[in-house]
N, C-alpha and C positions, 0 to 999 in steps of 0.2 A: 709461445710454448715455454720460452727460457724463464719469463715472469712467472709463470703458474706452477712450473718445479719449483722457484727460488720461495714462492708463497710456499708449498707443499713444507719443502723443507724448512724453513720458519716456524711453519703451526707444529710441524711435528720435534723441532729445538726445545720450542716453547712448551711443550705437552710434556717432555720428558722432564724438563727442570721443574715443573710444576709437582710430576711423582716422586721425583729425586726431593723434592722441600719437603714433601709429605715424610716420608722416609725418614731424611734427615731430621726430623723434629722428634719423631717418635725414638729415633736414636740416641737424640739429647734427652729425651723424658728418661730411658732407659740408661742414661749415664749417667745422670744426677742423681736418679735412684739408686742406684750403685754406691757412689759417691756419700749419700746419707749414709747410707746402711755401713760404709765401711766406717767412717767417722762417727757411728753410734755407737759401732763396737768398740772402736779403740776408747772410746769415752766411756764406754763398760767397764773395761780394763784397768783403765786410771781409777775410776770411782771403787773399783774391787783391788787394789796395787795401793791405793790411799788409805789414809781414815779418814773415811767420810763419814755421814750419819747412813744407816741402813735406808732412809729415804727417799738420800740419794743414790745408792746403789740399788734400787728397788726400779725408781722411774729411770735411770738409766740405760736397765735392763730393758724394762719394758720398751722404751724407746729404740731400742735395738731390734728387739724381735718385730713390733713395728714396720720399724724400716723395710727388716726383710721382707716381711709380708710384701708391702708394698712392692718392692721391687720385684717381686716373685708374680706378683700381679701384671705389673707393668710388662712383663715378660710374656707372659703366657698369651698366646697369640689368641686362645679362644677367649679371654677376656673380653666383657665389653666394656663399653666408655665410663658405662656406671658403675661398673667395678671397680673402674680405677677411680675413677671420683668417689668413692666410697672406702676403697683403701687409704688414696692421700686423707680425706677425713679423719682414720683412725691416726694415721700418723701425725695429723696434724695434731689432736688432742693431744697425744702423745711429749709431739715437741713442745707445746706450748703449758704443757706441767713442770715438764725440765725444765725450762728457759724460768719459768716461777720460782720454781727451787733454787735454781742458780739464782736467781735474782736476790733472795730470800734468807740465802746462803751468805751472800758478800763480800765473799772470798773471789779476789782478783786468781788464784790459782783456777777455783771451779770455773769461775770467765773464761780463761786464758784456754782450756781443756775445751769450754762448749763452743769456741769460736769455730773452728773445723765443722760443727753442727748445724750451726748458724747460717753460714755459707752456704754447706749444701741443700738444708733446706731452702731457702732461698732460690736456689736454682731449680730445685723441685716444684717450689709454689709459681714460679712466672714460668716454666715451662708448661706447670697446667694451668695458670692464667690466659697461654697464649695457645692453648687448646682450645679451652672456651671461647676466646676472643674469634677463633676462625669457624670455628662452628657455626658459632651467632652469626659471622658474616655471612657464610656461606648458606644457612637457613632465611635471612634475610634477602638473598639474592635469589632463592626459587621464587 
């Protein structure tokens, strides 16, 4: 009897860290989200606080509102998976015209201001990498 509680209580250890990882993942989605969207602004802020070119304060912007989107996505519980894979998409274009500009730009200042960006997209992209990544496993195991 004392084995088949100690089993019981095991599967049911095991069962809650299981939700608890889920949770936590979707946490971290929603805190690198965050995380973009505040460091798009503040890159807003510098490119409108600077002289930059208006093209750069144009895709800055955009990448801002972006962000939010997304994380406005990431949030909203009746969202589905496609939504948010469809949101990081806009964002993704988003970042990846900035990071051009900046590139384009060659101004070690405009660098030094999208680094903050950089990062957090990054944490955004492999947080929904490792969405995907468990999806597929978890489709592959039905």
């Amino acid at each position: 009897m004392s084995t088949l509680r100690n089993n019981l209580l095991i599967a049911a250890t095991v069962g809650l860290m299981a939700v608890g990882g889920c949770a936590t993942t979707g946490g971290n989605l929603s805190s690198s989200a965050t995380r973009l969207e505040r460091s798009a602004y503040a890159l807003q802020e510098e490119a409108r606080d600077g002289d930059a070119r208006s093209g750069f304060q144009s895709d800055a912007r955009e990448l801002a509102e972006e962000s939010r989107d997304f994380r406005r996505v990431v949030e909203d519980h009746r969202s589905s998976k496609e939504d948010v894979r469809d949101a990081f998409s806009d964002v993704s274009k988003r970042y990846h015209a900035m990071r051009d500009e900046v590139e384009r730009s060659r101004s070690r200042e405009a660098e030094r201001d999208f680094q903050p960006v950089t990062e957090a997209y990054l944490d955004v992209e492999r947080e929904m990498r490792s969405r995907d990544d468990r999806r597929d496993r978890y489709a592959r195991d039905e």
